[in-house]
C-alpha positions as a printed NumPy array, in Angstrom:
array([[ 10.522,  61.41 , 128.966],
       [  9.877,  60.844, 132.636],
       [  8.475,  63.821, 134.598],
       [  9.595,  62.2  , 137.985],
       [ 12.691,  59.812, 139.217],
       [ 11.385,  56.625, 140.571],
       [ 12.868,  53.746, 142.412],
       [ 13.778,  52.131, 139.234],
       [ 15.223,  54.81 , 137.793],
       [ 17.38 ,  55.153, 140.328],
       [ 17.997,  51.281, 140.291],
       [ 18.809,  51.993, 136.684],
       [ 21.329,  54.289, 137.18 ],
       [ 23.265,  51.985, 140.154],
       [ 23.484,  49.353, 138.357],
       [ 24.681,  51.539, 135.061],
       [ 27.641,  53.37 , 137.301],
       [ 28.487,  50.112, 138.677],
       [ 28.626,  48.821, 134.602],
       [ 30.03 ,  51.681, 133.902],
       [ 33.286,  51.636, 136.866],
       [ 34.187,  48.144, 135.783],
       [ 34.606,  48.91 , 132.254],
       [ 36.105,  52.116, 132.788],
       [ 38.729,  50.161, 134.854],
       [ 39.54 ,  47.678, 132.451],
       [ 39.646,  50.209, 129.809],
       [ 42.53 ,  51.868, 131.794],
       [ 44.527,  48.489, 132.027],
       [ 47.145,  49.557, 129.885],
       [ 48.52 ,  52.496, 131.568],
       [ 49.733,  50.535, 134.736],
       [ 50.487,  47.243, 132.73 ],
       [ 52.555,  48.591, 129.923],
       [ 54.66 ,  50.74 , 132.454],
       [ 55.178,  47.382, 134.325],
       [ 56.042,  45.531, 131.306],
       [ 58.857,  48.268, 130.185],
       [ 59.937,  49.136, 133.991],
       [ 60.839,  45.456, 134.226],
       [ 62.465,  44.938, 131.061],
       [ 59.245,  42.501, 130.168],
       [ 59.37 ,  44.286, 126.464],
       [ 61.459,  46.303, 124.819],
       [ 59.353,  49.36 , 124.135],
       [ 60.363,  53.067, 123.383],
       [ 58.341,  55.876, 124.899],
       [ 56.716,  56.138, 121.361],
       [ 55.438,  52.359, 121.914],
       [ 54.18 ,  53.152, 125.166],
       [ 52.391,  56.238, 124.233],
       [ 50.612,  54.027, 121.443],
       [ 49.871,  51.069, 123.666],
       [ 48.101,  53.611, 126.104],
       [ 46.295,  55.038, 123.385],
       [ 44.726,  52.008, 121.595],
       [ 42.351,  50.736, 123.638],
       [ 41.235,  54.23 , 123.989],
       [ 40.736,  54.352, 120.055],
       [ 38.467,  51.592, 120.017],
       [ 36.229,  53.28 , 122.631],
       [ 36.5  ,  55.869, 121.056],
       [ 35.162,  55.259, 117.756],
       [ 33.152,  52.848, 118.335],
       [ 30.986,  54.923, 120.74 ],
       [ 28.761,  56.436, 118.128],
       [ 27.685,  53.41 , 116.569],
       [ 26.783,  51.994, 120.283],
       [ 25.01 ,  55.58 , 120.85 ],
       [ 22.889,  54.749, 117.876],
       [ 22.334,  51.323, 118.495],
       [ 20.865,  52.039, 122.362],
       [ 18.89 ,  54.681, 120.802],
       [ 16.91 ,  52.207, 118.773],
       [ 17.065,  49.07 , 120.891],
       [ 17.721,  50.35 , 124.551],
       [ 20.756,  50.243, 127.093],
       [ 19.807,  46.83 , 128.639],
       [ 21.048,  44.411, 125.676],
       [ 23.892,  47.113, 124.313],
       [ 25.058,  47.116, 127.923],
       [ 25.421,  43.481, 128.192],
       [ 26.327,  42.337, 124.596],
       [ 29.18 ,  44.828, 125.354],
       [ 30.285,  43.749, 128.393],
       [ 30.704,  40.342, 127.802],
       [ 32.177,  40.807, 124.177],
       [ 34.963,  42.706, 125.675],
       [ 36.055,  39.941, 128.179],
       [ 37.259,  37.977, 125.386],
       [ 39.84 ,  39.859, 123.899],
       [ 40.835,  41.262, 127.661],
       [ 41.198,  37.328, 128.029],
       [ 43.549,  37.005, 124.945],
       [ 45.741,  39.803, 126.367],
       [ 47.204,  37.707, 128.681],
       [ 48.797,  35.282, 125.439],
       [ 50.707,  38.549, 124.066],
       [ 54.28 ,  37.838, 123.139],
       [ 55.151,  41.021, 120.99 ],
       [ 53.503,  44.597, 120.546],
       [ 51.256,  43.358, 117.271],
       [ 49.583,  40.67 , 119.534],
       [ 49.607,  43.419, 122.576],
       [ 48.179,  45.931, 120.173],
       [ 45.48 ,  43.951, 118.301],
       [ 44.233,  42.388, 121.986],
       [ 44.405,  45.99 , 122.876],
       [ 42.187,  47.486, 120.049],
       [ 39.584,  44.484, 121.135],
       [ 39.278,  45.426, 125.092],
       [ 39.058,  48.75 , 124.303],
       [ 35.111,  48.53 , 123.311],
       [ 34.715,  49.086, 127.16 ],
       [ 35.393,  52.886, 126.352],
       [ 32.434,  52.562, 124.259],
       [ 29.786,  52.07 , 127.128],
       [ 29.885,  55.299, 128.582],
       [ 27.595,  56.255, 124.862],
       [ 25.118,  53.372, 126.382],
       [ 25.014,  54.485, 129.65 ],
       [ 24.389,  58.366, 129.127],
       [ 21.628,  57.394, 126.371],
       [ 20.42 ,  54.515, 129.401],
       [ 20.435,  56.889, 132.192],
       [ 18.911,  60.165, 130.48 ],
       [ 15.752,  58.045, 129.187],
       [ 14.782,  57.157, 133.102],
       [ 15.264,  60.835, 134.115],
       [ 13.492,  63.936, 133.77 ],
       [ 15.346,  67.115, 132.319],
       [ 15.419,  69.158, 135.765],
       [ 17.439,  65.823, 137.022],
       [ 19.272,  65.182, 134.381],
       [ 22.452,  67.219, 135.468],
       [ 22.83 ,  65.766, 139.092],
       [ 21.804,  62.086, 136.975],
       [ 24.505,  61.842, 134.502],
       [ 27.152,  63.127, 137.015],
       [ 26.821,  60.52 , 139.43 ],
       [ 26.506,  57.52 , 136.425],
       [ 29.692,  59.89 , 135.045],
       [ 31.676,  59.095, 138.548],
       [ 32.35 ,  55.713, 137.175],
       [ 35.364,  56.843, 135.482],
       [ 36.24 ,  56.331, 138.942],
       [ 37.111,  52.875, 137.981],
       [ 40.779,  54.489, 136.073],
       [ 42.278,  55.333, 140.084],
       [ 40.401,  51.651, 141.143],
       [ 43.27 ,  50.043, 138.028],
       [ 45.908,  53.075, 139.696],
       [ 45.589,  52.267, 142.944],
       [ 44.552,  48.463, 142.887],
       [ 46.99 ,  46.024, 139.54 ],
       [ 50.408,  48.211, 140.384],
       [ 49.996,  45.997, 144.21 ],
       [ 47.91 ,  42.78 , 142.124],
       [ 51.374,  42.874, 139.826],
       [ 53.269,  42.901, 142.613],
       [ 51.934,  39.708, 144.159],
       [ 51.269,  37.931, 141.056],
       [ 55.256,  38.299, 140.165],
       [ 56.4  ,  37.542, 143.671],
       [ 57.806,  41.436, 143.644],
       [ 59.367,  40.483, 140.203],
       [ 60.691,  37.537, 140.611],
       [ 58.67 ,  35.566, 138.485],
       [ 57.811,  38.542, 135.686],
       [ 55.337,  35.952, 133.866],
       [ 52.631,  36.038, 136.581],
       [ 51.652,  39.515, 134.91 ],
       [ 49.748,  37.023, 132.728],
       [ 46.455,  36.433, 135.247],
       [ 46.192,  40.011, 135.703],
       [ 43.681,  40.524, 132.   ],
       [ 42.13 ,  37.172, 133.256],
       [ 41.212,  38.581, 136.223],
       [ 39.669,  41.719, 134.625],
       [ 37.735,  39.257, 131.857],
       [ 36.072,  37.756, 134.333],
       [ 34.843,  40.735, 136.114],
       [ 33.64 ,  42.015, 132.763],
       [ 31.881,  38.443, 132.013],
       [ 30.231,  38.525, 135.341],
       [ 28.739,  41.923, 135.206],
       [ 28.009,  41.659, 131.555],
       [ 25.777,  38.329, 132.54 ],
       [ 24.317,  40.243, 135.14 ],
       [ 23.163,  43.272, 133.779],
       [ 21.232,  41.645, 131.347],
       [ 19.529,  39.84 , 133.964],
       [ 18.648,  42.332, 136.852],
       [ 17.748,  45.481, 134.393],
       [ 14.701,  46.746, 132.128],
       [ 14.985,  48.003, 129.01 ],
       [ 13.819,  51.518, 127.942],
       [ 13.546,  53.492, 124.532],
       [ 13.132,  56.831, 123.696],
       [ 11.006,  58.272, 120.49 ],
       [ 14.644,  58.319, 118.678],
       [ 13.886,  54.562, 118.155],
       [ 11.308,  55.549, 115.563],
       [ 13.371,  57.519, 113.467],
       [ 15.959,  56.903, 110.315],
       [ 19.434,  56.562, 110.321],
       [ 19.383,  59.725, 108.369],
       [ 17.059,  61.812, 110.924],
       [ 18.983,  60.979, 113.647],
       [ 22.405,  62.454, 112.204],
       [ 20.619,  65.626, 111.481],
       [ 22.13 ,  66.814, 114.665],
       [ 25.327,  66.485, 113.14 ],
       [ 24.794,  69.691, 110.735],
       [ 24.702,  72.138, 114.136],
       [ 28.33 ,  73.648, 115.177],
       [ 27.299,  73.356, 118.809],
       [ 28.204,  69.92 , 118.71 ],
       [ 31.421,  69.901, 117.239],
       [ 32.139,  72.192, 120.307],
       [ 30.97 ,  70.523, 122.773],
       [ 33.345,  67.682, 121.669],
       [ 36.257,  70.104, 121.416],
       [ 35.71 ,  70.595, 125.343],
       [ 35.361,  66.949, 125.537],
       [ 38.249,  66.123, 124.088],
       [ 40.311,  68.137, 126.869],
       [ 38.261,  67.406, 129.735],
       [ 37.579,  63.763, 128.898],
       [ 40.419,  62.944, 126.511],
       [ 42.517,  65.258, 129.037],
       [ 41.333,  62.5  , 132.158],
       [ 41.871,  59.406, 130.534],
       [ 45.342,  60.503, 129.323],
       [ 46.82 ,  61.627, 132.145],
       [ 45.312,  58.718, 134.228],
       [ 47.986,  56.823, 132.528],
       [ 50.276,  59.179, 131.521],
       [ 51.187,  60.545, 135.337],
       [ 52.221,  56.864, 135.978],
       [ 55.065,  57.139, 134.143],
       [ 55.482,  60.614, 134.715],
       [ 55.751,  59.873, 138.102],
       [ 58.454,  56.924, 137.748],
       [ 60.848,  59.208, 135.492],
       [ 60.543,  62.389, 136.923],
       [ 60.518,  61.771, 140.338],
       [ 61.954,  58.193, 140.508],
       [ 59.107,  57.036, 142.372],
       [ 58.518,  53.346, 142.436],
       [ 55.618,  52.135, 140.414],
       [ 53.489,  51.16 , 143.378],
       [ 53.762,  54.683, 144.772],
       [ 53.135,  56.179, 141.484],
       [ 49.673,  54.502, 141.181],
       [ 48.87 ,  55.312, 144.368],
       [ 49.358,  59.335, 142.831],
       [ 47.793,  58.504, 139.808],
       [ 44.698,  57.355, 141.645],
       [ 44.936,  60.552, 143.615],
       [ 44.629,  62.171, 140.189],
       [ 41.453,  59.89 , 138.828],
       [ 39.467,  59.294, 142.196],
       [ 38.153,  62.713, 143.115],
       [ 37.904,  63.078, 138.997],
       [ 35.02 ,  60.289, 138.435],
       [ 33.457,  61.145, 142.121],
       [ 33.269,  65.103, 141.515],
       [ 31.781,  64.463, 138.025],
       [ 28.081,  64.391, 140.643],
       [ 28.853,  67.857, 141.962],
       [ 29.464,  69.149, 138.513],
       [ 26.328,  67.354, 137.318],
       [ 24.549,  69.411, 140.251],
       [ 26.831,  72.874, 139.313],
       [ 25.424,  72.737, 136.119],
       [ 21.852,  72.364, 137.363],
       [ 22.288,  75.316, 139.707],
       [ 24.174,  78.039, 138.219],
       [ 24.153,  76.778, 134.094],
       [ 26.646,  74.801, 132.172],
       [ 28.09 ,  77.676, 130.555],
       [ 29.43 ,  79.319, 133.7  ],
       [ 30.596,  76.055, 135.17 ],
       [ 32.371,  75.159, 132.114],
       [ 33.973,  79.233, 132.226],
       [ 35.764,  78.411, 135.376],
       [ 36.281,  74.518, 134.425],
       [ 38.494,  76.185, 131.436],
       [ 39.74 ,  79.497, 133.231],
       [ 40.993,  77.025, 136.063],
       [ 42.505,  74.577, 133.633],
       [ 44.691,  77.639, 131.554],
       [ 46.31 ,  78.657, 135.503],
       [ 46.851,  75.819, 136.655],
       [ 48.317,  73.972, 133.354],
       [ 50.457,  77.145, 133.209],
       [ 52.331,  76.689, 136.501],
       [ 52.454,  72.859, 135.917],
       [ 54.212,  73.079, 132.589],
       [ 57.253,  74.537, 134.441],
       [ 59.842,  71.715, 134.694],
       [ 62.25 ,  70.611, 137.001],
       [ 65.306,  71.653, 136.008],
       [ 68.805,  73.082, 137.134],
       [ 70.357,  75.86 , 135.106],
       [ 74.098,  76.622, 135.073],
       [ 75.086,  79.778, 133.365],
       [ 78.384,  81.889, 133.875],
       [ 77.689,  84.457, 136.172],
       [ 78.8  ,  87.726, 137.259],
       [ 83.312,  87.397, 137.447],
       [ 85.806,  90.158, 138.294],
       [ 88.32 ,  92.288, 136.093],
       [ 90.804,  94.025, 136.474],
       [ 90.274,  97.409, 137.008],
       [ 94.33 ,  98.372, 136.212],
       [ 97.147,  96.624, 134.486],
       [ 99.446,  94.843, 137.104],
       [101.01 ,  91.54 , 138.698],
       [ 99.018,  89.273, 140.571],
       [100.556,  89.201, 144.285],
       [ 98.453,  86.779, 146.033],
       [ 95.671,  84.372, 145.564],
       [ 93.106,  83.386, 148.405],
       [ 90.026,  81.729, 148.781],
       [ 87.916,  84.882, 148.666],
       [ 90.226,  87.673, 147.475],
       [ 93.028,  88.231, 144.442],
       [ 95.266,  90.987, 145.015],
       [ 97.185,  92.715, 141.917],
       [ 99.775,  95.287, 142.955],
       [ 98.441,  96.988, 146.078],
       [ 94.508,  96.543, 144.649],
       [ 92.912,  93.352, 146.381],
       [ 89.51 ,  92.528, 144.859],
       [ 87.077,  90.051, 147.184],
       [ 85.088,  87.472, 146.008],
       [ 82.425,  84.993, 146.794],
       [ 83.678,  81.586, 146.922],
       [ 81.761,  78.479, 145.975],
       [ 80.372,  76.732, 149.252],
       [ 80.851,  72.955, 150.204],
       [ 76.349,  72.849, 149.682],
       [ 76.779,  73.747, 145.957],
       [ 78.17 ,  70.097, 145.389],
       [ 74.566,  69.088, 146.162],
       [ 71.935,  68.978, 143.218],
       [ 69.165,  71.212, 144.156],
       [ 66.34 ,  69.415, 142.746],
       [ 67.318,  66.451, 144.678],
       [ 67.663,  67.738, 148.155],
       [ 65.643,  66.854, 150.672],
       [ 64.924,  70.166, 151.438],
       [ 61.65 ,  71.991, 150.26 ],
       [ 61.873,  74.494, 147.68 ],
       [ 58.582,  76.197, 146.514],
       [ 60.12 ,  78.808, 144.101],
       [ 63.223,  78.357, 141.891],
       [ 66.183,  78.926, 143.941],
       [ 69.285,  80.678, 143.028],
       [ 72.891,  79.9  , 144.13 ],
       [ 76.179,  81.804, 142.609],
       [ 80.179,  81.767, 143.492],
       [ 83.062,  82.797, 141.779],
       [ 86.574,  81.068, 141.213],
       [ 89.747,  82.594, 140.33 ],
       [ 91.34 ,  82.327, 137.146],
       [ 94.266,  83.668, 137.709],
       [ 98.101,  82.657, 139.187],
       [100.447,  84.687, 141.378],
       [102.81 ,  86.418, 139.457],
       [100.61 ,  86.607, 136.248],
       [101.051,  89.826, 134.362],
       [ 97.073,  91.128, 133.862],
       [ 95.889,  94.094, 131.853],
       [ 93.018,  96.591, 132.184],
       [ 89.507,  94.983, 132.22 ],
       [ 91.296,  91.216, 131.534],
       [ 88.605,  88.873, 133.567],
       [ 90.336,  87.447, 137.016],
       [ 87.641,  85.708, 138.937],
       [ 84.967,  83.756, 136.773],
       [ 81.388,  83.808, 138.03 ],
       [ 79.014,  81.153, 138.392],
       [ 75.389,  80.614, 138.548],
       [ 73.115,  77.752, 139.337],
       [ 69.418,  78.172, 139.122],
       [ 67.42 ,  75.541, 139.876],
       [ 63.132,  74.516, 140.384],
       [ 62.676,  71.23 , 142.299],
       [ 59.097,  71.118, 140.945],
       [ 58.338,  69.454, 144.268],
       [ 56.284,  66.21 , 143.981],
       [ 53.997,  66.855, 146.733],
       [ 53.15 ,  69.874, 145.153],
       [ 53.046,  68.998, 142.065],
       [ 50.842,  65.789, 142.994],
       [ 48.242,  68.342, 144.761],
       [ 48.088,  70.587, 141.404],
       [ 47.77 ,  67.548, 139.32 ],
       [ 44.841,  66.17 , 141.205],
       [ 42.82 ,  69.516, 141.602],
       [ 42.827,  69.876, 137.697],
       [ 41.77 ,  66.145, 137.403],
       [ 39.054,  66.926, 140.189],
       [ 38.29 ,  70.283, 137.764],
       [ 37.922,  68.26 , 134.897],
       [ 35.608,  65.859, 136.593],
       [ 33.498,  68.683, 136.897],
       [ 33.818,  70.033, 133.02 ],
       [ 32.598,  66.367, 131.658],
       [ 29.577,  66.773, 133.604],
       [ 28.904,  70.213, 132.67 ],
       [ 29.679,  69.081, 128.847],
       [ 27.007,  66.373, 129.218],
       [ 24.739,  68.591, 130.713],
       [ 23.909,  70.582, 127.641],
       [ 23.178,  67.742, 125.055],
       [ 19.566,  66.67 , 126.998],
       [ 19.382,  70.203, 127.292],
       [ 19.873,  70.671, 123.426],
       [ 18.902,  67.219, 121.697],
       [ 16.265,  65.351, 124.45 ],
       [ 15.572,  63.226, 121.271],
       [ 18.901,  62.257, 120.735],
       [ 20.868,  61.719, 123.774],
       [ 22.489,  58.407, 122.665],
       [ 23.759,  60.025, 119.006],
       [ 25.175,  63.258, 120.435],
       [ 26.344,  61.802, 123.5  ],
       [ 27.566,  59.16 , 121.252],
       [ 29.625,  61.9  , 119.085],
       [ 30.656,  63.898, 121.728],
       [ 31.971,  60.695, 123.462],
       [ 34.177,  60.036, 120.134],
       [ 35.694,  62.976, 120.287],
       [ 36.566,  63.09 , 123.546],
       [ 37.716,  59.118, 123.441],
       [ 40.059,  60.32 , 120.383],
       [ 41.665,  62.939, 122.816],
       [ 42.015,  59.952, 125.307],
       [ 43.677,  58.683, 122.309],
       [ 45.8  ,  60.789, 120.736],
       [ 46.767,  62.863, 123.839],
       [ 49.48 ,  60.054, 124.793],
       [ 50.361,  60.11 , 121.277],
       [ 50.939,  63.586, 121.023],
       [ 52.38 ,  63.591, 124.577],
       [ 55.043,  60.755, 123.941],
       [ 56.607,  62.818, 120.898],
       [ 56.299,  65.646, 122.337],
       [ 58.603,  63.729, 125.087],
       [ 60.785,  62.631, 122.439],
       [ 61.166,  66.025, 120.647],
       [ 62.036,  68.339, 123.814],
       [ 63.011,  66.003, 126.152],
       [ 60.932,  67.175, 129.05 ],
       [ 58.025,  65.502, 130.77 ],
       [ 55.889,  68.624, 131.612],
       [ 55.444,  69.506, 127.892],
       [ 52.56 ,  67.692, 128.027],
       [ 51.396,  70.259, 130.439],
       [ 52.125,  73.26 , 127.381],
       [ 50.183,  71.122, 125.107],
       [ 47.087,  70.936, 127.886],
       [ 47.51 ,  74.841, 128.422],
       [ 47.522,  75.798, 124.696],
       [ 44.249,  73.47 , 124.102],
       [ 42.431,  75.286, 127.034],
       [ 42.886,  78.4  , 125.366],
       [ 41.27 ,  76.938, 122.343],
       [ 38.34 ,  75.78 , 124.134],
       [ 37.999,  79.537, 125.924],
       [ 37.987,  80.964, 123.06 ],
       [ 35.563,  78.752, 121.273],
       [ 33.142,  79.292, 124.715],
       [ 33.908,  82.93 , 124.334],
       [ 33.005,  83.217, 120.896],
       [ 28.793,  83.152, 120.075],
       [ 28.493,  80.418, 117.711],
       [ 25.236,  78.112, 119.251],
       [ 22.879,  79.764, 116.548],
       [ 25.522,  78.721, 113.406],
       [ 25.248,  75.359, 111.359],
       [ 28.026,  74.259, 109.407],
       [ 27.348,  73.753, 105.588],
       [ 26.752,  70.51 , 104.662]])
């Protein structure tokens, strides 16, 4: 290992974040092209689809991270890098033949190898780096994932021309081409402008280089993976929807939040790389999680208006009715007031275009009773409503959404920061492992999300699922368990 950066170790790491953006930001394709292709009728695709569509490409990555880990342990991040790169533009290529989900799926499951280079370029990075750099290193190569708001921001307004603003749906088709040729082109020139580094790892056995495996520690740091990073690349697809069905927003303007959410994600990943050189990863990732459980917690509120009966009238003696107003009913000479309901209650709360912060209340009453009706003692003559109702404003929500992306960004880098700290030896395997993991919850969290959609309903259960799986992970952190192995 290096006891000083040089010039080409920071030329290194350039051109891996600039690897590393590209194919983060084809890896994210799907989440603004399979929202396009359902918005506009393109296919016929339940949420359930969607949710698995999302999730494929992130699969791939996912699993086949560890192999790449290994394989730029033993033969360095230079030809892994580029083999990778240009592989992947093939299948990104095919995409743009699909005709059905099994051809959208099975092009899907090929592009997403991309996912897999962020195992090369941790493992590529961390050999041309010194340990007291390491942190600050790996957070800046980490603010590629910057490349997931580049897809947000950039193919919702690239769709947009290439249909003619929908009138000609089947220019969506040049969209993968143009994303196989940026993968091509930066594959070819990796390979060509970088040099190729080892570490002693290349020297070992399969076998000695899964002996890592055995320790606990690492099955935890993956657990925090799989929120922070899994949590990341989820919801940098999942708010695009979100967005369109919640708050009716159209799809341009809902990338344009959704890259509010990933931007400040990828970039802040550097300051957390620098936290966690400063003040420890285990502090960092104490407020990364603490952070995450608050802010989940007010996010998982929905929007939603409640109507309930609310407080009515009775009778207080038996009599006749003798006259009915708009705020009073009189029975024999004992006139009970009431509060009527107001033109402004016609008007769905959620919807105004005023801005409410906290749930707001509104209640009236109506009578139920005629003039001249006999009523007894305690019989109910003015019926009570209430109307409770949380607009779950989008601005705000927007703002809460992108300070836990931007807290998350920070959490990956503090995760990363403790496997050169623990494994020097074995960046590429561990990192490699931990990457699974967290790939799988980039995978299965839109999954999980899109039933949970289908089973309650509401949209911000996915924000439940985020805050019970934070608690997890604080109690794992909480709990002393770096010294234990598991049995194998």
């Amino acid at each position: 290992m290096l006891e000083k950066a040089t010039v080409k170790s920071h030329k290194i790491l350039f051109f891996n974040t600039l690897a590393f953006t590209i194919a983060f930001a084809a890896w994210m394709l799907n989440g603004v092209l399979v929202t396009f292709l359902v918005s506009n009728q393109v296919f016929d695709w339940s949420t359930v689809e969607m949710g698995w569509l999302i999730g494929i490409p992130v699969l791939t990555g996912a699993l086949v991270r560890f192999p790449v880990g290994i394989l730029t342990d033993k033969f360095g991040g230079k030809y892994v890098f580029s083999f990778l790169l240009i592989l992947s533009a093939i299948p990104m290529y095919l995409l743009s033949t699909a005709d059905s989900f099994f051809t959208y799926a099975v092009y899907s499951l090929g592009f997403g190898i991309t996912g897999a280079s962020f195992a090369v370029g941790i493992a590529f990075t961390s050999v041309w780096y010194p340990k007291k750099n390491q942190g600050i290193a790996l957070g800046i190569f980490g603010a590629g994932n910057a490349g997931a708001a580049g897809t947000a921001l950039l193919a919702p307004t690239i769709l947009k021309h290439l249909t003619n603003n929908g009138t000609h749906l089947d220019g969506w088709r040049i969209l993968p081409v143009y994303y196989a040729v940026m993968l091509l082109i930066m594959g070819i020139v990796f390979l060509f402008v970088t040099e190729n580094k080892v570490t002693e790892a290349a020297n070992k056995t399969i076998v000695k280089m899964m002996r890592p495996l055995k320790d606990l520690k690492v099955w935890k740091f993956g657990l925090w993976y799989f929120l922070v990073f899994g949590g990341f690349v989820a919801f940098s697809q999942w708010l695009i929807p979100y967005f369109v069905n919640v708050y009716y927003l159209p799809l341009v303007t809902a990338g344009l939040f959704a890259a509010a959410f990933s931007f400040p994600s990828g970039v802040i990943r550097a300051f957390g790389g620098w936290l966690s050189d400063v003040y420890g990863e285990r502090k960092v990732m104490m407020w990364v999680l603490g952070a995450t459980i608050a802010i989940s917690a007010m996010l998982m509120i929905p929007k939603m208006e409640i109507f309930s009966p609310g407080p009515g009238i009775v009778a207080k003696i038996p009599g006749t009715v003798t006259a009915v107003t708009s705020d009073s009913v009189t029975v024999g000479k004992t006139t009970y007031h009431f509060k009527s309901k107001q033109k402004n209650t016609k008007v769905s709360i959620t919807n105004s275009q005023e801005m409410h912060i906290l749930p707001v209340k509104i209640s009236w009453q109506t009578p139920i009773v005629k003039v001249g009706q006999k009523v007894k003692k305690k019989e109910l003559l003015v019926k009570g409503y209430t109307r409770i109702a949380f607009q779950a404003n989008v601005w705000i929500f927007a703002f809460l959404a992108v300070i836990i992306g931007s807290i998350w960004g920070i959490g990956k880098a503090s995760v990363y920061k403790y496997i050169p700290e623990h494994y020097p030896e074995d960046v590429g395997m561990v990192g490699g492992v931990v990457g699974v993991l967290g790939g799988l919850g980039g995978f299965f969290i839109p999954i999980i999300l899109g039933y949970l959609l289908k089973f309650t309903g509401i949209w911000s259960s996915a924000w439940l699922f985020v805050f019970v799986l934070s608690l997890i992970c604080m109690w794992w952190l909480l709990k002393e368990t770096d010294d234990k192995e598991l049995v194998v």
